[in-house]
Structure formats: C-alpha cells, structure tokens
MARSELO-185089 format. One record per residue (C-alpha): residue in one letter; x, y, z. Coordinates in Angstrom, 3 decimals. Example, Ala and Ser with C-alpha at 12.3 -4.5 7.8 and 13.67 -1.06 7.14 Angstrom:
! residues 2
+------+----------+----------+----------+
| resn |        x |        y |        z |
+------+----------+----------+----------+
|    A |   12.300 |   -4.500 |    7.800 |
|    S |   13.670 |   -1.060 |    7.140 |
+------+----------+----------+----------+
***
This chain:
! residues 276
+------+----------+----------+----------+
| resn |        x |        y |        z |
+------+----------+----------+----------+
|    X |   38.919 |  -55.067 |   33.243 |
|    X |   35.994 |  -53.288 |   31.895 |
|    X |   32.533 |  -55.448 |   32.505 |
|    X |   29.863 |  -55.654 |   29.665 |
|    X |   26.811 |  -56.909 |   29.954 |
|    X |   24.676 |  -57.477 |   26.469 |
|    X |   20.730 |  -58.464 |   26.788 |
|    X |   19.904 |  -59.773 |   23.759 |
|    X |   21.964 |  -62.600 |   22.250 |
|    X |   20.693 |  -62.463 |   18.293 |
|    X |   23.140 |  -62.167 |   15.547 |
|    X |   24.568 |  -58.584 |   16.522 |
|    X |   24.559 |  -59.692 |   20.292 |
|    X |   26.699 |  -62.776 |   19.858 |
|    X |   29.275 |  -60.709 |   17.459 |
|    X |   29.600 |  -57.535 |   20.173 |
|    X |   29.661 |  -60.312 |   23.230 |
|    X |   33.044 |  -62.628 |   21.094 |
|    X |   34.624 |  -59.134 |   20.179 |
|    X |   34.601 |  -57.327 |   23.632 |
|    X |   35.440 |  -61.260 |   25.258 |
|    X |   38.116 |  -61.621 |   22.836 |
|    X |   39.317 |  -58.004 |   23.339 |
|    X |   39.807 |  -58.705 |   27.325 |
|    X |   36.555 |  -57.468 |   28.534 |
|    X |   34.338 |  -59.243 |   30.949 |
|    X |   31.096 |  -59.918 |   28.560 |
|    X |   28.106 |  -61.262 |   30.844 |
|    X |   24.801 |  -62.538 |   28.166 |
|    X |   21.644 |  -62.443 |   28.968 |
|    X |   18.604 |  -63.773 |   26.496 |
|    X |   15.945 |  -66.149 |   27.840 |
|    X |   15.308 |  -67.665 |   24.197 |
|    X |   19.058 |  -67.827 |   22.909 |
|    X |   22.249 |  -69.596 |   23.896 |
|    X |   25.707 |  -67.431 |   23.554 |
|    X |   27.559 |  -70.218 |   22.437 |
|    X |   30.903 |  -68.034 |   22.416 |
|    X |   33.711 |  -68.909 |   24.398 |
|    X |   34.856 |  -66.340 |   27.007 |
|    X |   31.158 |  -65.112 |   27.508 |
|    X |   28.959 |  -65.945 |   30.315 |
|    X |   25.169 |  -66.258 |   30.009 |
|    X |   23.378 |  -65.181 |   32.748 |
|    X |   20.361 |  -66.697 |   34.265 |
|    X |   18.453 |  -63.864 |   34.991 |
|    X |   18.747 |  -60.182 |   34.025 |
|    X |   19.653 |  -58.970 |   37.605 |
|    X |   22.768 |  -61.196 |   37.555 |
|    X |   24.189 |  -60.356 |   34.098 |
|    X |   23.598 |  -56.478 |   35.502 |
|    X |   25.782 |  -56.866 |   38.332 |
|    X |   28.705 |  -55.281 |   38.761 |
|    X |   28.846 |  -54.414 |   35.284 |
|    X |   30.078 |  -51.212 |   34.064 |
|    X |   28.524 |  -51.021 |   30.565 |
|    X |   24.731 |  -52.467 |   29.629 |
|    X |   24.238 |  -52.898 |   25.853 |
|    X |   20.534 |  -53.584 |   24.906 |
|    X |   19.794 |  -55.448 |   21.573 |
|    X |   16.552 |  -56.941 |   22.551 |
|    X |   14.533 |  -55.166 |   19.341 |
|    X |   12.594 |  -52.026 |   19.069 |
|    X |    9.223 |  -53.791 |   20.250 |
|    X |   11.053 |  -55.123 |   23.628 |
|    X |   13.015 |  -52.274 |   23.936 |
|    X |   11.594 |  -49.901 |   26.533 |
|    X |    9.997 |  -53.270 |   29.147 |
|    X |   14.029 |  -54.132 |   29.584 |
|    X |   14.849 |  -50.669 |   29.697 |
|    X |   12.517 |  -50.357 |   32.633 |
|    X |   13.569 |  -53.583 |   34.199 |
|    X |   16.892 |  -52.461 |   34.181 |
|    X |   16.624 |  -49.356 |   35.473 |
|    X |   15.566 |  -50.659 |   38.630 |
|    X |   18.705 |  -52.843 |   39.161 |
|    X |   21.508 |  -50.960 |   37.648 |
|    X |   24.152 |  -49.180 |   39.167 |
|    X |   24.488 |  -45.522 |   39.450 |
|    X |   28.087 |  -45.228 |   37.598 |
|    X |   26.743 |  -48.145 |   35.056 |
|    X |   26.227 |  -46.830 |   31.666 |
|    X |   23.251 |  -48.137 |   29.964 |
|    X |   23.426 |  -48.502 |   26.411 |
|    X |   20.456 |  -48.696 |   23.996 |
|    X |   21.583 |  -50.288 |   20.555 |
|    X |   18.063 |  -50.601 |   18.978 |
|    X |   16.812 |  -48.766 |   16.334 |
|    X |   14.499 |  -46.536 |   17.769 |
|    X |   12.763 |  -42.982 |   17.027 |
|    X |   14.467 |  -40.253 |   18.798 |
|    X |   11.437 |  -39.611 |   20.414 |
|    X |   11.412 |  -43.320 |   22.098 |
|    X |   15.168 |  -42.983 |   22.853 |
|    X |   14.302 |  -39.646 |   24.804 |
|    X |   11.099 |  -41.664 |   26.489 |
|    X |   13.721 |  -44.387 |   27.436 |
|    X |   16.528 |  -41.982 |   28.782 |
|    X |   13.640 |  -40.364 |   31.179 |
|    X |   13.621 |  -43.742 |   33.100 |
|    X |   17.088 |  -43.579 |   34.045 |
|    X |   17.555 |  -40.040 |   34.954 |
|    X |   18.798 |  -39.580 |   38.818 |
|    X |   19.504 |  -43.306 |   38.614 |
|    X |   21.868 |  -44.025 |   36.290 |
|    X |   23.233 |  -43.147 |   32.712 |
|    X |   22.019 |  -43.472 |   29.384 |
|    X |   23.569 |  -43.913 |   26.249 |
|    X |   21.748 |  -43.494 |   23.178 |
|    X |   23.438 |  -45.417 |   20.653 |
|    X |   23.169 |  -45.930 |   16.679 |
|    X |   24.617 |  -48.454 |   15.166 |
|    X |   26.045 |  -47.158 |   12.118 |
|    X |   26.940 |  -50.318 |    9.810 |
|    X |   25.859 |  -53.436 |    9.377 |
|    X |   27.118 |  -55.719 |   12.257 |
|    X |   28.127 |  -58.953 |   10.777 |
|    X |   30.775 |  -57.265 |    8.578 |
|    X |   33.391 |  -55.838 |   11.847 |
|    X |   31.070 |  -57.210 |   14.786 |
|    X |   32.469 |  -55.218 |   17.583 |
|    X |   34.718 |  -52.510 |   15.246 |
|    X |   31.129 |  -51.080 |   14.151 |
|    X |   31.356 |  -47.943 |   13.684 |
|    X |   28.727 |  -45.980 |   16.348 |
|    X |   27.280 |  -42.964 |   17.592 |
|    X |   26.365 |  -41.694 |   21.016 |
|    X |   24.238 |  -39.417 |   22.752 |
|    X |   22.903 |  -38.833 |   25.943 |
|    X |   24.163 |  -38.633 |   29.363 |
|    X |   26.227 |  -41.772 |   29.268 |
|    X |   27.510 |  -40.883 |   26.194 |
|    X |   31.018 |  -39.837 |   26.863 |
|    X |   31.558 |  -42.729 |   29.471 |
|    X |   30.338 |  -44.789 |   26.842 |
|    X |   32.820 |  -44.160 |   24.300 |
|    X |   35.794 |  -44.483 |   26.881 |
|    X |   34.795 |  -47.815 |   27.824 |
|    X |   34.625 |  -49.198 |   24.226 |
|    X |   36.841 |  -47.694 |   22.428 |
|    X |   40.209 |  -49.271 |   24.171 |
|    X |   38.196 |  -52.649 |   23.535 |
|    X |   38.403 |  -51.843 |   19.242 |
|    X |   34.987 |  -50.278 |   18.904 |
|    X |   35.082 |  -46.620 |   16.877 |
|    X |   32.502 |  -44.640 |   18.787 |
|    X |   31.916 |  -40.944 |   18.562 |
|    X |   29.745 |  -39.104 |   21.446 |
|    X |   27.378 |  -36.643 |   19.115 |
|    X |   25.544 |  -34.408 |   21.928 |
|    X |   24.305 |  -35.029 |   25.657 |
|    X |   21.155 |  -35.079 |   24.331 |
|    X |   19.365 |  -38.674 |   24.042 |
|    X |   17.770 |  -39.123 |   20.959 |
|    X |   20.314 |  -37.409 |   18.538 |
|    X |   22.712 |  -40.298 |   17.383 |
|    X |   18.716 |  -42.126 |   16.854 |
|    X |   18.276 |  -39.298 |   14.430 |
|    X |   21.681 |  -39.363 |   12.761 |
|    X |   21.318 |  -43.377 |   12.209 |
|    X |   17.344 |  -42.888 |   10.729 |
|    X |   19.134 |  -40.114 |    8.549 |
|    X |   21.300 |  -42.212 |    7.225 |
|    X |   18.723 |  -44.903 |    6.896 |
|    X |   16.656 |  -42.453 |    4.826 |
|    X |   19.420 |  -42.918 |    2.190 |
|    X |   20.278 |  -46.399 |    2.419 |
|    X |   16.900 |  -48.200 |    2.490 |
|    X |   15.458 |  -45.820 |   -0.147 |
|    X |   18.424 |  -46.917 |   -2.524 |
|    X |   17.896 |  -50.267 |   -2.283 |
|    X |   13.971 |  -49.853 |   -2.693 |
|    X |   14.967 |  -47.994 |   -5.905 |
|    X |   17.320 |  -50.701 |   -6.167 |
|    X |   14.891 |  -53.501 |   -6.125 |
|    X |   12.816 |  -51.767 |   -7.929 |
|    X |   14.443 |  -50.921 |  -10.960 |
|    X |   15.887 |  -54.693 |  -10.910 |
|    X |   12.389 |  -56.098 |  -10.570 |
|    X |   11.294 |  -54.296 |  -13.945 |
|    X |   14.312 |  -55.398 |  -15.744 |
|    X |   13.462 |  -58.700 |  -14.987 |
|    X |   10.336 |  -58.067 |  -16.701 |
|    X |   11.513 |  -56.581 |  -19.668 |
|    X |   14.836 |  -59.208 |  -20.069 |
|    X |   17.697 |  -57.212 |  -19.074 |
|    X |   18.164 |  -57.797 |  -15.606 |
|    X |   21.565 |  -58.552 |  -15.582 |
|    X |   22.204 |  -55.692 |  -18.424 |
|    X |   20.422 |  -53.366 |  -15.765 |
|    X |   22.072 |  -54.652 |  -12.725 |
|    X |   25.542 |  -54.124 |  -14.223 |
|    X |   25.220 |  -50.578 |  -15.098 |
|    X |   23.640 |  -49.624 |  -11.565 |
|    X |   26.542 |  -51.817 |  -10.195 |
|    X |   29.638 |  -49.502 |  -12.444 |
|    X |   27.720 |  -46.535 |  -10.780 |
|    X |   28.096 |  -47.624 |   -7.344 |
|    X |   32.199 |  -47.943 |   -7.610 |
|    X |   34.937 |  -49.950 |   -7.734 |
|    X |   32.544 |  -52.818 |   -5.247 |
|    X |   29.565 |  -51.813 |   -7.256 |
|    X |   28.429 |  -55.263 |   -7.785 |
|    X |   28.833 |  -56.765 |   -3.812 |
|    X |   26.967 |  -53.568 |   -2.686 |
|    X |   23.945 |  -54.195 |   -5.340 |
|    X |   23.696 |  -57.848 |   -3.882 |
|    X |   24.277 |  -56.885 |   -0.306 |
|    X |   21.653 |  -54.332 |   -0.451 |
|    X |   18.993 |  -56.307 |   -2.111 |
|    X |   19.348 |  -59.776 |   -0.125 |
|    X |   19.867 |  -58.063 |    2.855 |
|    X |   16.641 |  -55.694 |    2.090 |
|    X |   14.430 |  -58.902 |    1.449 |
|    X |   15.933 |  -60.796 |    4.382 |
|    X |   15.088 |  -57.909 |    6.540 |
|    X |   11.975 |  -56.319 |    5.383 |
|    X |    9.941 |  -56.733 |    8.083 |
|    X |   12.607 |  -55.463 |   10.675 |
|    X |   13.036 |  -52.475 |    8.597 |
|    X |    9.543 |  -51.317 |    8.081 |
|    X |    9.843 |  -50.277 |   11.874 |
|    X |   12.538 |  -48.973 |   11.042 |
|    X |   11.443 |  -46.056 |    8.443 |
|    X |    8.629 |  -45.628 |    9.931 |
|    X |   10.482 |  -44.262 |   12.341 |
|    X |   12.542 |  -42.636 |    9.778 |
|    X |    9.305 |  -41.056 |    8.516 |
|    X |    8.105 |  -39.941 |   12.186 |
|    X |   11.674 |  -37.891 |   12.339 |
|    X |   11.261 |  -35.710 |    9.147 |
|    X |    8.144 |  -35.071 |    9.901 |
|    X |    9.611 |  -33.313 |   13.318 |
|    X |   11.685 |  -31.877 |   11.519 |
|    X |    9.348 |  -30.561 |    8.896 |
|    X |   10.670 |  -32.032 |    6.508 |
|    X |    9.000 |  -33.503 |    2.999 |
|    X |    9.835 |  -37.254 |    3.035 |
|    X |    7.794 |  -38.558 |   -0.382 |
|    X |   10.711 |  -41.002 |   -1.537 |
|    X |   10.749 |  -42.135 |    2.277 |
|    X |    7.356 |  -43.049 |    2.795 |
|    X |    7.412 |  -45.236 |   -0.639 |
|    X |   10.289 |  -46.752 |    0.967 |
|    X |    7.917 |  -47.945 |    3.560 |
|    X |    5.681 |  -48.955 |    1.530 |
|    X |    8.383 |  -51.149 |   -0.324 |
|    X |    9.727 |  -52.697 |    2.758 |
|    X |    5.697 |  -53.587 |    3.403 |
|    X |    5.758 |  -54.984 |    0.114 |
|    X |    8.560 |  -57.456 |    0.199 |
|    X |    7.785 |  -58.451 |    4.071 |
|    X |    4.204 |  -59.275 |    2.744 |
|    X |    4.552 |  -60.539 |   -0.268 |
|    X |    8.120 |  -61.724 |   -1.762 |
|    X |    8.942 |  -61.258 |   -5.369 |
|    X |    8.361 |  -64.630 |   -7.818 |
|    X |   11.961 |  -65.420 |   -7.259 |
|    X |   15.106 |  -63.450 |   -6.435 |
|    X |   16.625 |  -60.746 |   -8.092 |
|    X |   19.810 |  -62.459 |   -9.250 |
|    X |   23.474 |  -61.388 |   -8.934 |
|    X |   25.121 |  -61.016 |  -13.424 |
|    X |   26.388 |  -64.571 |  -14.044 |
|    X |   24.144 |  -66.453 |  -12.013 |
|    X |   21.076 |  -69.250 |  -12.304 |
|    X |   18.709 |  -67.959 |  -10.999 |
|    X |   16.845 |  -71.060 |  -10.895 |
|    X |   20.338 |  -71.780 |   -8.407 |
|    X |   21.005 |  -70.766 |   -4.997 |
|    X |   23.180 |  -67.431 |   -5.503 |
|    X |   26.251 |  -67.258 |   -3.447 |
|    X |   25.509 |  -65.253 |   -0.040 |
|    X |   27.237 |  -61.618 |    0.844 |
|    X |   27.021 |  -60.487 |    4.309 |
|    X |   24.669 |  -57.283 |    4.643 |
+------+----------+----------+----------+
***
C-alpha cells in the first residue's frame, strides 16, 4: 500500500487526500489551521508524524509557506521518500527548494496542470526533478495522469507558468473586453460571440474563467509574476503578460461594480456557480 502524506489541507489538499484514500492509498494530513474532514484520511498532529513512514510527501501549503515546510521536512524525511512540491512556484524557487534535499532525499517538482476541483486526484501533472520518475510510479496506479518532463527541478514549474501565460492572459482579455461591453450595453451580445469562438463549451469556459479569475486574483498575481520572472530568463518579450499582472492587481484590489454576468442571467441575481 503506497503511503501519502499531503501538508496542506485547503481545497486541492482535501480533493488529492479523498482520491488517493479512496483509491487504496494510505493518505496521512497534516495542516495546523484546517480539519480533513474526509473519511479514510488521517490528520496528523504534527508534521514529523504525518512524514513517517510515508513514501510520497505532497506539499500544498502556498507559494509564501512553501520553502519553511520544505526545510522542515527535509530534516525528517526519509531517504527513499519522494518529496513532492505542488505549489506554484518560479523555476528558480523550485531549483532553491530541490537544493535542500539533495544527498537527503528526493524531490519532485510538480505542476499542477488543471484546475483541481474538476478530477481532484485524476489532475493531469508534470514532474521534474530527481524524484520525478518515482513520483509518477507511485501515483499513477492510484488514477493520477503524471508525466516525468526532465531530472531537472524547476522545468515542469516552467511548463505550468507557460501555460499560465496563456490562460490568465485570456481571461484578462476576457474580463476585459466583457467589462467594456457592459459599458456600452452589449454584454451579453459580446459574451456570446467570444463564447461561439471558444467551442462547442464556449459559454462554461467564459464563466469558469472569469469567476474563477476574480475569485482568485490575489493568488494569481504571484502567480504571473512568476510567469513574468521566467520569460524574462528566457529572454523573452512578455508585454501582454505583464498587463496580465497588472489585471490580476486590479481585480484583487479593487473588484468591478458588480459581476460580469453569464447571457440569460440577472445580474442583479446570484449567477449559478461553475467550478474553475
């Protein structure tokens, strides 16, 4: 029976600690401020006990918390123990993370490549490092599609702020195009003809991106930042990225009058909720 233990017990914690429980792993929590609640998962008093004996260590404890449990961990976990890092993090703090645990254990850079509440523990994800490949063989029996990328910590990071470049800077342009409409009366004309673009679930994407944008503005800005740091390495121009940033700012400052409203809706009404 392969043993997990998950530090960090927020909304993608408790979904990755049911799915691996009800997939027949041992799943061991640990979070000082949050209870599990999930049957077949144990919550740990300390950190030390949810680390022992396990075989895999999956941090979601943020970006800012990050590399203090990374450090505290290191001292504590087992040589053949793979450490996984879910946050999103600059490559350049995943490498600064995967020094602590060289000659002491292994380290699994890993990049969460969907949003978590839709599949919980069937996420699609990336590895890299030198856990990597003992990372993937532990989850993927357990449901999880994981791919190892490279040896090299840091590189899934990069391949998930890639991809972020993309999907945070449509929904900026998004939210952006939707928030003039409003102005000018044809919102909902506006929102349907970005929507018939966007495919056959054209409209559930539009609302998915924008709620889950607003919801998680504040969290994101971090998170291109980060994006910005990375093709800046790479000497790469990032214009559309940095106004990204500066959108995410925006809305985790200062929220629009009201929300941007699915076609059909009140918006003076609650408008029905989409996982993002």
């Amino acid at each position: 029976m392969t043993r997990i233990a998950i530090l960090g017990l927020g909304e993608a914690g408790r979904l990755f600690a049911a799915g691996y429980s009800r997939a027949g792993a041992r799943v061991r929590g640990y979070d000082p401020f949050v209870t599990a609640g999930e049957d077949g998962v144990e919550q740990s008093a300390t950190l030390p006990e949810a680390l022992e004996g396990a075989d895999v260590v999956i941090s979601l404890v943020g970006p800012r918390a990050a590399a203090a449990v990374a450090r505290e961990a290191c001292a504590v976990i087992g040589r053949a123990c793979v450490y996984a890092d879910f946050n999103t993090l600059s490559p350049e703090e995943k490498r600064a993370i995967a020094h602590e645990f060289e000659g002491r254990g292994l380290f699994a850079d890993v990049a969460v490549m969907a949003p978590v509440p839709r599949a919980g523990s069937r996420t699609p994800l990336l590895a890299s490092g030198s856990g990597a490949e003992t990372f993937v063989r532990a989850v993927t029996p357990l449901g999880t599609p994981a791919t190892a990328v490279s040896g090299d910590a840091g590189d899934a990071a990069g391949r998930k702020l890639l991809r972020s470049v993309f999907m945070k800077g449509l929904a900026a342009l998004i939210i952006e195009s939707l928030e003039a409409a409003r102005e000018a009366g044809a919102e909902e004309e506006i929102r349907g003809q970005i929507a018939s673009e966007l495919g056959e679930d054209g409209e559930a994407l539009v609302d998915r991106l924008v709620r889950g944008t607003r919801q998680h503005a504040s969290r994101r800005v971090h998170e291109m930042e980060a994006a910005v740091g990375y093709l800046a390495e790479l000497g790469a121009r990032h214009p559309v990225t940095d106004a990204t940033v500066e959108w995410l700012r925006h809305l985790s400052d200062a929220p629009l009058k009201r929300p941007l409203s699915p076609p059909g809706t009140d918006p003076g009404r609650p408008a029905r909720s989409v996982p993002r």
